[in-house]
N, C-alpha and C positions, 0 to 999 in steps of 0.2 A: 503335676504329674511328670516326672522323668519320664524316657522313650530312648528306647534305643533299636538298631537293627542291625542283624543276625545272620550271616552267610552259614548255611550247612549246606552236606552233600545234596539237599534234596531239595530246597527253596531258599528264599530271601525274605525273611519276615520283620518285625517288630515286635519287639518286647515293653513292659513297659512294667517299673519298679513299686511289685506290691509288698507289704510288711514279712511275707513268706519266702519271698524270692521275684525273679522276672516271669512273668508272666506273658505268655503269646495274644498280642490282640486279635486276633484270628479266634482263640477262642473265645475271647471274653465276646464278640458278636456273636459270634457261635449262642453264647447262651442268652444273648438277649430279644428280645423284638423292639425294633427299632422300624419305623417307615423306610419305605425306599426313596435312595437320595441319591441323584447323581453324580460319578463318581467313589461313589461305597464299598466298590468293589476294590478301592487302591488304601483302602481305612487301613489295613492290616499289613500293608509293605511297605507305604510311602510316608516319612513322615509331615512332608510338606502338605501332604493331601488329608491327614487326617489332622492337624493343626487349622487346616481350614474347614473342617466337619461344622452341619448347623450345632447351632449352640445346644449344650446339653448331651451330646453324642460325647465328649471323652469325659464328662463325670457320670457317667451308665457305665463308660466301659473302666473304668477306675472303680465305682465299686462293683462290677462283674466281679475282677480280677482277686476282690479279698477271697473268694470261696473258692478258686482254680487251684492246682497244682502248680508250679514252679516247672519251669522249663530246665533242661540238662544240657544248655551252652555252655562253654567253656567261656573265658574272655576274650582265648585265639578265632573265636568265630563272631568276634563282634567286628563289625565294619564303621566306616565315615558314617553318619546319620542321614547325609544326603547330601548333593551333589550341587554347590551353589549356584546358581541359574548367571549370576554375576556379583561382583563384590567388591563396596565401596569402602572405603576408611578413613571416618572423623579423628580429627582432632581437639576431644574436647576440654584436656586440661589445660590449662595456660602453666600449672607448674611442670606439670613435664615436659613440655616444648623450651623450658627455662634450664632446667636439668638436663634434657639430654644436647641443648646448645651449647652449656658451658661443659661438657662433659663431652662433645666435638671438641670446641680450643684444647680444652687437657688434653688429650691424645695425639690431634692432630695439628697443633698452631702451637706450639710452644713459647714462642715471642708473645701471641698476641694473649697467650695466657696467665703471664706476669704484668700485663695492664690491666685485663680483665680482675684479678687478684688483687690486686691493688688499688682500683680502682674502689670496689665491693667493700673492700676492709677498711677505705680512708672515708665512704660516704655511706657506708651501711646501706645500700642500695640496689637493687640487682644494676649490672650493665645495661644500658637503655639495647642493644643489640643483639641481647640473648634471648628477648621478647618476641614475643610471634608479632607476624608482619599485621600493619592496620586492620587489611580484612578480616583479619579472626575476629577481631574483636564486632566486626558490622553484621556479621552470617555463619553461619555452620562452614567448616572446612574441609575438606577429603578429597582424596586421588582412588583413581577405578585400579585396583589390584587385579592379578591373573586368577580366574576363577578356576581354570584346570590344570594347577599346580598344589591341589591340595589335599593334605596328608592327615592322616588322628593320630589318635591316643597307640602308642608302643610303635609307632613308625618311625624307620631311620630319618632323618633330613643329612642331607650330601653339603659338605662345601662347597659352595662352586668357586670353579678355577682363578675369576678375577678378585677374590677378595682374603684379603689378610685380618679382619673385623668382623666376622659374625657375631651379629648380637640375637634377642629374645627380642619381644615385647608381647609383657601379660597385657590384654585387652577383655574386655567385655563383647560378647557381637549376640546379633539376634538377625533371627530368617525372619521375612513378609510372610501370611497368610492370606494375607489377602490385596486385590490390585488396590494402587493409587491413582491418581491423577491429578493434579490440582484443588488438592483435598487438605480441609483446616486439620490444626493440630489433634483435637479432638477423634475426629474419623481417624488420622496417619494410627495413632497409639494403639487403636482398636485394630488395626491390619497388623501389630506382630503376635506373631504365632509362640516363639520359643526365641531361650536362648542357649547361647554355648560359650565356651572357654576361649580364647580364640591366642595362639603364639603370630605375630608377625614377624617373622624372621628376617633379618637387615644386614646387608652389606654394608657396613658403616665406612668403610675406607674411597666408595665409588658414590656413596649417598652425594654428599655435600658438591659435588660435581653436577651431581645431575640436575639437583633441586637448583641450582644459580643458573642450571638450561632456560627456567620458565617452565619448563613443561611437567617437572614433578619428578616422582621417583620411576626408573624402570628396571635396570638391571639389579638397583638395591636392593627391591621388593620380589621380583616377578618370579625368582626362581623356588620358594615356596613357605607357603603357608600353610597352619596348621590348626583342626578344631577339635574338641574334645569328642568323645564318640558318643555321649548323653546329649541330649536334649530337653532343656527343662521349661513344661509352658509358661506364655505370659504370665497365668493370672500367680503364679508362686515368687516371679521377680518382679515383674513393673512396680508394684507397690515400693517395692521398698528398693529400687535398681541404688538409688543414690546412696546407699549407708551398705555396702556389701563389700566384705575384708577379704583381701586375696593375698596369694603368697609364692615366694618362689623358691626352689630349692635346686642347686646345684653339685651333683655328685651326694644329694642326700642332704647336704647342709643347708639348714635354713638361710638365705639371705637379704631376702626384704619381705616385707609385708605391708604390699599398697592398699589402698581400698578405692571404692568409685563417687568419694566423696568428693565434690571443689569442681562438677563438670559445668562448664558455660554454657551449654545449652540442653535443654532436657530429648526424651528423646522423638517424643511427639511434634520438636521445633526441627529436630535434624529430618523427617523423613517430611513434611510438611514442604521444605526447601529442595531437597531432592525431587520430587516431585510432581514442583512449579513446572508446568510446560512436557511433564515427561512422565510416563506412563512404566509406572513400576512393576511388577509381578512378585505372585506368589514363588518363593525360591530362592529371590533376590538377598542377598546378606552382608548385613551392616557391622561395623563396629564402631567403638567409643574414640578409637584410638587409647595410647597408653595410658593405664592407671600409673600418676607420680610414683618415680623409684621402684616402676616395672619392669626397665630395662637394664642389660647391662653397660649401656654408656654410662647410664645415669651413677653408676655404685663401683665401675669397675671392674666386673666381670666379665668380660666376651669370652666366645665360644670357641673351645678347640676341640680339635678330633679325639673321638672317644668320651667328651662328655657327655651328660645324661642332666635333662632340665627337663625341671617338673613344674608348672604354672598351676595355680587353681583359683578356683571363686567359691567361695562359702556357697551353699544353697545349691550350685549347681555341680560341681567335681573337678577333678584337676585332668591336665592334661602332660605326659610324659614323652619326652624324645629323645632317643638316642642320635649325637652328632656324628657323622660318618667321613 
């Protein structure tokens, strides 16, 4: 079930994508009888709240919705889907932490990029230093991102002042439905709710500074992030999360086409490790980190003012940003 939510003059609601058009969930309980649940009264505005509805409440309200009328929003009154409670970012391909390290040297090391080059070409091998560090390979990886710096679908993103390298990155991410706690893989999988499109926007010229702090990304990352304005539930991506082909387009031109094949750990292992020890919520939201040949370190292409990058993932939709 896609879901989305809807700013008009008069409320905030949720729609939610039936063969005829969108659909107001507000009516589709309208026409149903369902028990009372607590909470139920947020089924029709929040979509975090109704991702975590008892089971069976959004395939009632999915097929309510084939026999409603279609709703008369525009897509100027579509909004963020919701508002992430907090937000972490895996790193789960090991090629794209490959491509976009040797794709830092290119740009920024020019010396050490004729060793790196020559190195590769004389031993057919990737450089042992363009590899992620040990611990990738022992446990899930990720840095906490700024959760109220984030933007959707048709919103500008601003340069900020200290960076000459803005890049994209297409990602995968998905919202919690439900809490964690020191909880096996099995239980983690069954708490997500949905997913979304997700751009993490990078400062790549202040990146490589910050991450040799120890401490991770901050100015790279923090000034904003962006999700698609759909939301599509678990049960239509988890099955198949790993074989899903995305694309990017730049001023309209296709440029690469990743997919979320090759990820090191699934995603029942990433939230399983997040976790340990620590008490998650409904809200909270995840990514994959970059699908290989998502970004433009990786290809090439960074971002100037006035461009217009379009991200998507099959199944779920794409997401568009005008560069300011």
């Amino acid at each position: 079930m896609k879901l989305r939510r809807v700013r008009t003059a008069h409320d905030l609601h949720l729609e939610l994508s039936a063969p005829q058009g969108w659909v107001a969930v507000s009516k589709c309980l309208d026409s149903i009888d369902f028990p009372h649940s607590e909470g139920a009264r947020d089924w029709a505005v929040d979509v975090v709240a109704l991702l975590g509805a008892p089971a069976g409440v959004c395939s009632r309200i999915a097929e309510a919705s084939l026999s409603l009328e279609p709703e008369a929003t525009t897509k100027a009154d579509v909004v963020i889907p919701f508002a992430p409670r907090s937000f972490r970012d895996f790193m789960l391909f090991e090629a794209h932490a490959i491509g976009a390290a040797r794709g830092f040297v290119n740009a920024f090391m020019p010396g050490a990029a004729r060793i790196v080059t020559a190195y590769e070409a004389l031993t057919g091998r990737v450089f042992p230093k363009l590899k992620p560090n040990a611990l990738w390979y022992r446990q899930p990886i990720y840095y906490m991102g700024n959760h109220l710096t984030f933007a959707t679908d048709g919103d500008e993103v601003a340069i900020p002042s200290y960076t000459r390298a803005l890049d994209y990155e297409l990602e995968l991410a998905f919202v919690l439905a439900h809490p964690l706690y020191d909880a096996p893989p099995e239980q983690c999988e069954k708490a997500i709710g949905g997913f979304v499109v997700l751009n993490d926007f990078s400062a790549r010229n202040v990146q490589a500074a910050e991450m040799a702090s120890g401490l991770g990304p901050q100015k790279a990352k923090h000034f904003a992030t962006a999700i698609s304005n759909v939301v599509v539930t678990a049960d239509e991506i988890l099955p198949r999360w790993r074989a899903l082909k995305g694309a990017v387009r730049l001023n309209g031109e296709l440029i690469a086409e990743p997919s979320t094949a090759g990820a090191k750990w699934s995603l029942a292992e990433v939230l399983a490790h997040a976790c340990r020890g620590e008490r998650l919520q409904p809200g909270e939201l995840f990514a994959t980190g970059t699908l290989p040949g998502g970004s433009g370190i990786e290809t090439g292409h960074l971002l100037q003012s006035g461009d217009v990058i379009e991200i998507g993932i099959e199944g779920i939709g794409t997401l568009s940003n005008r560069i300011a």
